[in-house]
Residue, then its C-alpha position, 0 to 999 in steps of 0.5 A: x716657235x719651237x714644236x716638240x711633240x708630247x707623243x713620240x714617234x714611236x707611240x704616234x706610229x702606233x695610233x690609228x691616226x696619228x694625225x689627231x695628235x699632232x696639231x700645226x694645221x693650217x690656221x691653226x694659232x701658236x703664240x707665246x704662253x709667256x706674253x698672254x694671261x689667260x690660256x684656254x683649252x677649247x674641247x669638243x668631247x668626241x674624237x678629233x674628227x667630229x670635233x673639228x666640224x664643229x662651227x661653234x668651236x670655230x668661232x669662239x677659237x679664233x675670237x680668243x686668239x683675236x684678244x692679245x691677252x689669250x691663248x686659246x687651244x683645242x683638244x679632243x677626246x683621244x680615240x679608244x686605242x690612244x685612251x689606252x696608251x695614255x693610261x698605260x704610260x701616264x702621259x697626261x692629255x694635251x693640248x694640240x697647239x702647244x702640247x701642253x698638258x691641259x692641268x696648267x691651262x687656266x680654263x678647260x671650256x666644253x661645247x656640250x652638243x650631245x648627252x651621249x658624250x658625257x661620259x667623254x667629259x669624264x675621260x677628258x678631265x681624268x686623263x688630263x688629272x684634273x679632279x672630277x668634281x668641282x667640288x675638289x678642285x683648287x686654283x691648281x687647276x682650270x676652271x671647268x665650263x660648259x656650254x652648247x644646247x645640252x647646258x639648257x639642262x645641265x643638271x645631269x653633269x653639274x657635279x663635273x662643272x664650275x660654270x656653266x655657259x647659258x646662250x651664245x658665247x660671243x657676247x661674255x667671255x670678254x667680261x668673264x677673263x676680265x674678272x679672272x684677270x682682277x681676281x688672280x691680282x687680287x688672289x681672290x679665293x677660287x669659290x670668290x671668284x666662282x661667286x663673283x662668276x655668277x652676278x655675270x648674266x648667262x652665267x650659271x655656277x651650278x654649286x651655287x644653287x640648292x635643290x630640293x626635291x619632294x617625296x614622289x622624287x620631282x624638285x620642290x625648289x631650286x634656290x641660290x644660296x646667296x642673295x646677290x646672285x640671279x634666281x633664274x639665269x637667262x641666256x645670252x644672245x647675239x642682238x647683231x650677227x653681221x657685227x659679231x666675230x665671225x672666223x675668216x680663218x678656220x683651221x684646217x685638218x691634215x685628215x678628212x673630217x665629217x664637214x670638210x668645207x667652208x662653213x658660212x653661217x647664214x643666220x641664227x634661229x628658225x620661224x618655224x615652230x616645230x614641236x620637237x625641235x629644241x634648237x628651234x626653241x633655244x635660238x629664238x628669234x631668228x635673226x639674219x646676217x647681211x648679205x654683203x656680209x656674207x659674201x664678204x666671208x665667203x670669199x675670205x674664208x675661201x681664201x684663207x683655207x682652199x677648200x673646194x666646197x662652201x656649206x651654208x648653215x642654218x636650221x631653214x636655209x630657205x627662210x633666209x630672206x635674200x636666200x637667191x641673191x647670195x646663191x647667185x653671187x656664190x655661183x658666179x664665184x664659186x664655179x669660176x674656182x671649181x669650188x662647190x656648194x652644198x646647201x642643207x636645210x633647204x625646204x624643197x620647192x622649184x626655186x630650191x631645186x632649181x639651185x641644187x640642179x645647178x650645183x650638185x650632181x644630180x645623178x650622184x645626189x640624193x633629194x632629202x624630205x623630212x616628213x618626221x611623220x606618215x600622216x598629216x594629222x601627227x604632222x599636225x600634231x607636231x606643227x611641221x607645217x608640210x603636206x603630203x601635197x608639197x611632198x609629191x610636188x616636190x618629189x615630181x618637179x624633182x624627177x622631173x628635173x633628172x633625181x631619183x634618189x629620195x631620203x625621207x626621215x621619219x621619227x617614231x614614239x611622238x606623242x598621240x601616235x597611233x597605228x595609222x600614223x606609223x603604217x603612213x610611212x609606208x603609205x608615203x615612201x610608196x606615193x614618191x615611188x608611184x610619182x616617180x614612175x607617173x613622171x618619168x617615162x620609161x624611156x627617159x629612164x637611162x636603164x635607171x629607177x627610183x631609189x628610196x630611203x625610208x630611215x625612223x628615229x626614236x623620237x626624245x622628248x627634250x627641255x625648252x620644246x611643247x613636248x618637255x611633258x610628254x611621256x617616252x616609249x619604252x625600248x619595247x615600244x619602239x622596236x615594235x613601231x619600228x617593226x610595224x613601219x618595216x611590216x607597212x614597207x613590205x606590204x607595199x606595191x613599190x616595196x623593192x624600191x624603198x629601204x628602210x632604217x632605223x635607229x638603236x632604240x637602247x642609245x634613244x632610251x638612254x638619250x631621253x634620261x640625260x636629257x630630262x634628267x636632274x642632279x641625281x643622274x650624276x653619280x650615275x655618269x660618275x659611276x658608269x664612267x668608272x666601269x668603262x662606259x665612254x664613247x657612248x655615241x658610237x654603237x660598238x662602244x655603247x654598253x647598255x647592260x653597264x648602264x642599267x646595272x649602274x642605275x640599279x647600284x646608285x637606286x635611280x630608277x632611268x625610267x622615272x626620266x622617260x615614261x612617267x606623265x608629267x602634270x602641267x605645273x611640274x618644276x622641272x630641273x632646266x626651270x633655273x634657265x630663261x632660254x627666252x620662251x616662255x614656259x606659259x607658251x610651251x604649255x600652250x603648245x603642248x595642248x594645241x599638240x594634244x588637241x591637234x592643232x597647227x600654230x603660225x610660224x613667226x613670219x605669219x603671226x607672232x605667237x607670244x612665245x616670248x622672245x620678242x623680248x631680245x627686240x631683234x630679228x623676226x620680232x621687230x619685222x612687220x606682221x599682224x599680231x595672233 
């Protein structure tokens, strides 16, 4: 194939990375534009390097290219200097396999993993000369759709998309070109074709459905507007990970990215019920892929790309039921080809560490807990299902065993928190210290002591979660329980061995009206976008004043999104979607919260949440019934 750059030399010399820009990695898929029907250019809203380490892009970017009738490509947010030179120049954004401009491809497909990209959506469409909203696009340019966590409230961006994608994006896409194909034979019109979209299940074509709202400013209805079409849209799921297409061939960077490794995905969902935890809730039920399946993978995708370390992905490892076997076998292989192993999401405990001492550094390694709170009454509140008991068991087996850098993570702002709660931090990161100096003596301390890392995140309320009706601290609050949990650090014995961080609390408050937020919002993205506002994931680009000058000029008030109660029979803007839990469960929960109480997790009692309906995974293992 012959590769012309769409940047010259010149201009590329001139980028901070030029190798963003440039496409031709290894793995990466080249065809003929002329011998496929349908081109699609895959996004990830952010800079190339965040992108990349995106799993979903990855395996939805090598199914396409498997259909010999598509083409698909990537494309990423071009980083702040490269934004300026294509305005300055007018080059239009392309895709990095062909360098083509992303206006003649037929769909432009946005993984939506984060709210504080949405203005990045906005940059993406506007340097590629596609208009912003949907409503003013033509067969001349691509179909916009979205999908990822963030489309189970897609209300705030609706005005920018055609289609929005509501589940796992293994099991429709086939359907969907399928009917693209018939369509354009038929020159079918673009809104027929939209219409014809929305009788897909899983799939939402936002203009199709009328909102209306009631005086205090809640939704009174969200209705179609045509009677062939679903009233409410249920996601789509995978029912057999081992039999789905899974990328044995990932693309591999010329630059370093944030998750430079293999990533073997190990299994979809989590038992665990935490009441904060939106993807807890969304991938319901939990469902396993087999391990010789996996092992299989593993060694392909190795094979195929030469990187030295294997990750497996999960939201708890540990629950994944033939969890030892597959270590054992990722061992005898993996340090046969010096290839390591990293292990996220593993729930400590003696077999836990046990692996982790055997591929890791543990001099160089940090253990990491996630209490998310300082006492067990608001871990009760939340169901974390963790005691301060299996922190510190933890935490001594692990000195034991030759660690002593600990991370904690704590949240702030959760519902009934009280002072106790917050001081609690400082309570616990100081127990971990004294169990350090309790279990390790003097002697066996190599000229080393205990280095703890206490961090606080600003705690957002999301949809399909018990919490979607709790109300969220103000900016004020949150840097005044950030300052009392510094203050509890401080004032303990072992203070000058714990460090503390904490999050922007502006960027959370920011966060929490994106994620509530309904179709009001946006003319207020549009216009924030228009004043500058991208990159509002990174600090040093993130203009708050901007956003709530823009708030104020477009009469929405952001904290009627954060701070205001919500009543328990409120329509809420997601309530078009069926994320498979029922809204009756979630209500359930977010009394049981309030009243403190724990729940079960899916391998000990089914709860009825409703996902049982999808007949796979944890709901079909045998359990008693709650």
């Amino acid at each position: 194939m012959n590769y012309n750059l769409a940047l010259s030399d010149e201009i590329l010399l001139d980028l901070e990375k030029p190798e963003r820009y440039i496409g031709n990695e290894v793995n990466s898929v080249t065809k003929d534009k002329n011998s496929v029907d349908i081109r699609f250019a895959m996004c990830f809203p952010d800079v190339y390097e965040i992108g990349m380490s995106h799993l979903g892009i990855q395996i939805l970017y090598g199914m396409f290219n498997s259909y010999d009738d598509v083409w698909c490509e990537r494309v990423y947010s071009p980083w702040v200097d490269a934004d300026k030179t294509f305005r300055e120049k007018n080059i239009p954004l392309f895709a990095l396999e062909s360098q083509d401009p992303i206006k003649n491809f037929d769909f432009l497909g946005f993984t939506i993993q984060y709210e504080m990209c949405y203005t990045n959506i906005l940059q993406i469409l506007d340097l590629s000369k596609i208009p912003l909203l949907s409503k003013d696009r033509t067969w001349d340019d691509p179909i916009v759709i979205g999908g990822g966590p963030c489309t189970y409230n897609a209300e705030p961006i609706a005005d920018f998309f055609d289609i929005f994608y509501i589940g796992e994006g293994e099991t429709k896409y086939r359907e969907l070109f399928d009917l693209y194909k018939k369509c354009k034979k038929e020159n079918m019109s673009r809104i027929d074709f939209l219409h014809e979209c929305a009788k897909i299940s899983g799939i939402y074509v936002p203009a199709f459905y009328d909102v209306k709202y009631k005086e205090d400013g809640t939704i009174a209805s969200m209705k179609p507007i045509y009677d062939d079409i679903p009233s409410v849209i249920k996601k789509e799921m995978c029912l057999d990970l081992s039999k789905t297409f899974y990328p044995t061939k990932p693309v591999v960077p010329y630059i370093k990215i944030t998750q430079d490794r293999v990533v073997l995905e190990i299994m979809r969902g989590c038992i665990r019920g935490c009441r904060f935890c939106q993807a807890g809730q969304l991938y319901k039920p939990l469902r396993e892929k087999d391990v010789e399946h996996l092992k299989e993978l593993a060694l392909e995708a190795l094979k195929n790309t030469g990187y030295e370390e294997i990750s497996l992905s999960s939201l708890s490892s540990s629950d994944y039921s033939k969890l030892p076997e597959l270590i054992d076998f990722l061992i005898k292989n993996c340090s046969e080809k010096k290839v390591n192993i990293s292990l996220p999401s593993l729930r400590i405990d003696a077999f836990s560490l046990d692996v982790m001492s055997k591929v890791q550094d543990v001099k160089k390694s940090s253990l990491t807990f996630a209490p998310e709170a300082g006492t067990q009454r608001m871990r009760d509140v939340i169901n974390k299902g963790l005691t301060e008991e299996d922190i510190l068991r933890g935490s001594h087996e692990a000195f034991l065993g030759g660690w002593n850098k600990v991370k904690l993570y704590f949240m702030l702002g959760l519902p009934t928190e009280t002072d106790e709660d917050i001081y609690g931090i400082g309570d616990i990161a100081n127990k971990v210290a004294v169990e350090y100096f309790e279990t390790v003596p003097k002697e066996k301390r190599n000229g080393r002591t205990i280095d703890i890392v206490a961090s606080t995140s600003f705690f957002v309320p999301k949809p399909f979660t018990p919490f979607q009706w709790a109300r969220m601290n103000t900016k004020e609050e949150f840097l005044d329980k950030a300052n009392k949990t510094r203050k509890g650090i401080m004032s303990q014995l072992n203070q000058k061995h714990i460090k503390y961080n904490w999050h922007e609390a502006d960027a959370s408050m920011m966060e929490g009206v994106l994620a509530r937020g309904d179709r009001k919002l946006c003319k207020v993205i549009l216009k924030a976008y228009e004043k500058g506002c991208i990159f509002d994931a990174w600090g040093e680009y993130f203009k708050f004043d901007t956003w709530m000058e823009t708030f104020e000029e477009c009469g929405v008030d952001p904290f009627f999104y954060t701070t205001r109660e919500r009543k328990d029979d409120e329509i809420f803007p997601w309530d078009i979607l069926n994320c498979g839990v029922t809204k009756e469960f979630l209500l359930r929960e977010w009394k049981n919260a309030l009243a403190g109480n724990k729940s079960f997790n899916c391998r000990q009692s089914c709860l009825g949440c409703g996902a049982a309906s999808y007949g796979v995974g944890v709901c079909k293992e045998g359990r008693t019934n709650a």
